[in-house]
Steps between C-alpha positions, in 0.01 A plus 500: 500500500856513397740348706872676558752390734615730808833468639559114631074426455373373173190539339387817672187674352543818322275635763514518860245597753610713787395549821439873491111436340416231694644662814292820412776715489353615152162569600244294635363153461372219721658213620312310301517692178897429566439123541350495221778716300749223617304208358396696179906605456617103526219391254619762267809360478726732784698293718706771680386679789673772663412573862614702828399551834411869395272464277242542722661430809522104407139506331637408142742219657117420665310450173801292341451253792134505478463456146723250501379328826473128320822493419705723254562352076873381446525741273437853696810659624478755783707820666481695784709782632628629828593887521768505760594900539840645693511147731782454644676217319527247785120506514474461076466123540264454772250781351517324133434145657252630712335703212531180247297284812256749550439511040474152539257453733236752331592315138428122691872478327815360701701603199528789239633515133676872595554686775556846392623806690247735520561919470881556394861452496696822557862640529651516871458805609263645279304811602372586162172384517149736410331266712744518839193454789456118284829431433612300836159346426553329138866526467795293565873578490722383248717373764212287658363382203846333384607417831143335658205504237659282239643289732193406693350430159708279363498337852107440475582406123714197637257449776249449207276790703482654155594467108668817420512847631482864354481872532335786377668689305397837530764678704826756360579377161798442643404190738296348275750424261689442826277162575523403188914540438554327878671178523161330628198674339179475525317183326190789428408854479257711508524814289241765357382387147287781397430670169613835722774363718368673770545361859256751616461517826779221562743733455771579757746758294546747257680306233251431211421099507619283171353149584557444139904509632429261760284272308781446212737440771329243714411356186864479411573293853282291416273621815117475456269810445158529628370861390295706714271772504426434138262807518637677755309495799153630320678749280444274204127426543185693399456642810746487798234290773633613862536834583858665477649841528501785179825521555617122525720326270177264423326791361751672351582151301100467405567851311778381357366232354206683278687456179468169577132490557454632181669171346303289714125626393645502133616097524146455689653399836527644824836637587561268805443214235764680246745548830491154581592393129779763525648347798469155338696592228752694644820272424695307824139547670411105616212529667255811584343552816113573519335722799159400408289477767192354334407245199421798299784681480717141476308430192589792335894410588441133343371615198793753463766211557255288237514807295835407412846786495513840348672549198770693489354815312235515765717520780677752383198721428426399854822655623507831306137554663614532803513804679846618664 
């Protein structure tokens, strides 16, 4: 497994496992098909795990404690996430600390490596949104981001609570170059890295998403990059394995993507396997973030990070396959 750094941590692996598999927010598994996950993801060489309480209402933090019940390596590194919503900003502190307890506790962890702010960052004020029932839900005001988030995490930071703090970056173009122009940015983000840039159903405006913008400029700050939803919630696999809508952005992303099907069966490899090498080659990408949820489909991402990058000619046949 290659190692990269992220942000202020060294020798990351190029690979991550998330939470969302093991949490069975992509389908199901067993508890102890995730156990197992974990243990077969550290002794293929991952060292980066990145949790939240909802992926699966804590189950994923659940399985990282339990497979790591004896004790966790040195080596593995570990985030969690707290999605705060329209709180008002006197109560910012005491629901982050009480989130970061609560992580904790499920991981058998009294520390994390980053705390990242889950759902988005968005202007003050904004009332643009295609997803407005959610938005008081997952979405926090500029204004209380600047003023409270940051400064509770850089409190914990001090407090050693945690090693470094992020976002997601998934928002208006607009405030996601924001975090990453602000005085005191992020030490990580997370941002789509997918051969479709497609935030599917993530998506909370109009404007057309260009993580590829966001990427070059957090790698420019010198802020770490974890990519996610390297195939795009199910869109890039074979066969999309929960049920979704005709009409959802999941499904109209798997049509997209049948140009690039066509690549895959000609290379001999599936086209979650070719999505995965995509994301690992994309450039200012620093680590990519698996939602496997079994040992079978993790093996498949190992051998596409042993598989080595794309070359440049193939990822540009890659792009011009894909459907507008």
């Amino acid at each position: 497994m290659q190692k990269n750094s992220l942000g202020p941590l060294d020798n990351m692996s190029r690979l991550t496992l998330g939470g969302g598999g093991i949490g069975q927010v992509w389908g199901a598994t067993s508890r102890d098909e995730a156990i197992a996950t974990v243990n077969a993801s550290y002794a293929g060489g991952i060292n980066l795990f990145d949790m939240a309480p909802l992926y699966g209402q804590g189950e994923a933090e659940t399985v990282m404690g339990l497979a790591f019940a004896g004790g966790y390596p040195d080596d593995v590194r570990v985030t969690t996430k707290c999605m705060l919503g329209s709180v008002a900003g006197e109560l910012i502190e005491d629901k982050l600390v009480q989130s970061l307890d609560a992580s904790c506790a499920r991981l058998q962890r009294d520390y994390v490596d980053v705390f990242i702010l889950h759902g988005y960052v968005v202007p003050d004020g904004w009332s643009e949104s295609i997803r407005p029932r959610a938005l008081p839900h997952i979405a926090v005001e500029w204004h209380n981001y600047q003023d409270h988030v940051v400064r509770v995490f850089e409190k914990l930071k001090q407090q050693g609570r945690i090693g470094a703090w992020g976002v997601t970056a998934a928002s208006t173009q607009v405030t996601n170059l924001g975090l990453l122009a602000a005085n005191k940015r992020p030490d990580v983000v997370q941002c789509m890295a997918n051969l479709l840039d497609s935030p599917g159903s993530m998506a909370i405006c109009q404007e057309k998403a260009d993580p590829r913008a966001v990427i070059h400029a957090a790698r420019a700050a010198g802020v770490g990059v974890m990519g996610i939803r390297a195939v795009a919630a199910g869109a890039l696999t074979d066969a999309i394995d929960r049920d979704v809508k005709p009409d959802s952005a999941e499904r109209h992303d798997f049509n997209r993507a049948r140009g690039i099907r066509q690549i895959a069966a000609e290379l001999g490899v599936s086209i979650a396997f070719l999505a995965h090498q995509y994301a690992l080659s994309m450039p200012g990408v620093d680590t990519v973030v698996l939602g496997v949820k079994n040992r079978e489909e993790l093996a498949e991402c190992l051998a596409a990070e042993a598989a080595g990058p794309l070359d440049d000619a193939l990822m540009a046949r890659i792009d011009e396959a894909v459907v507008a």
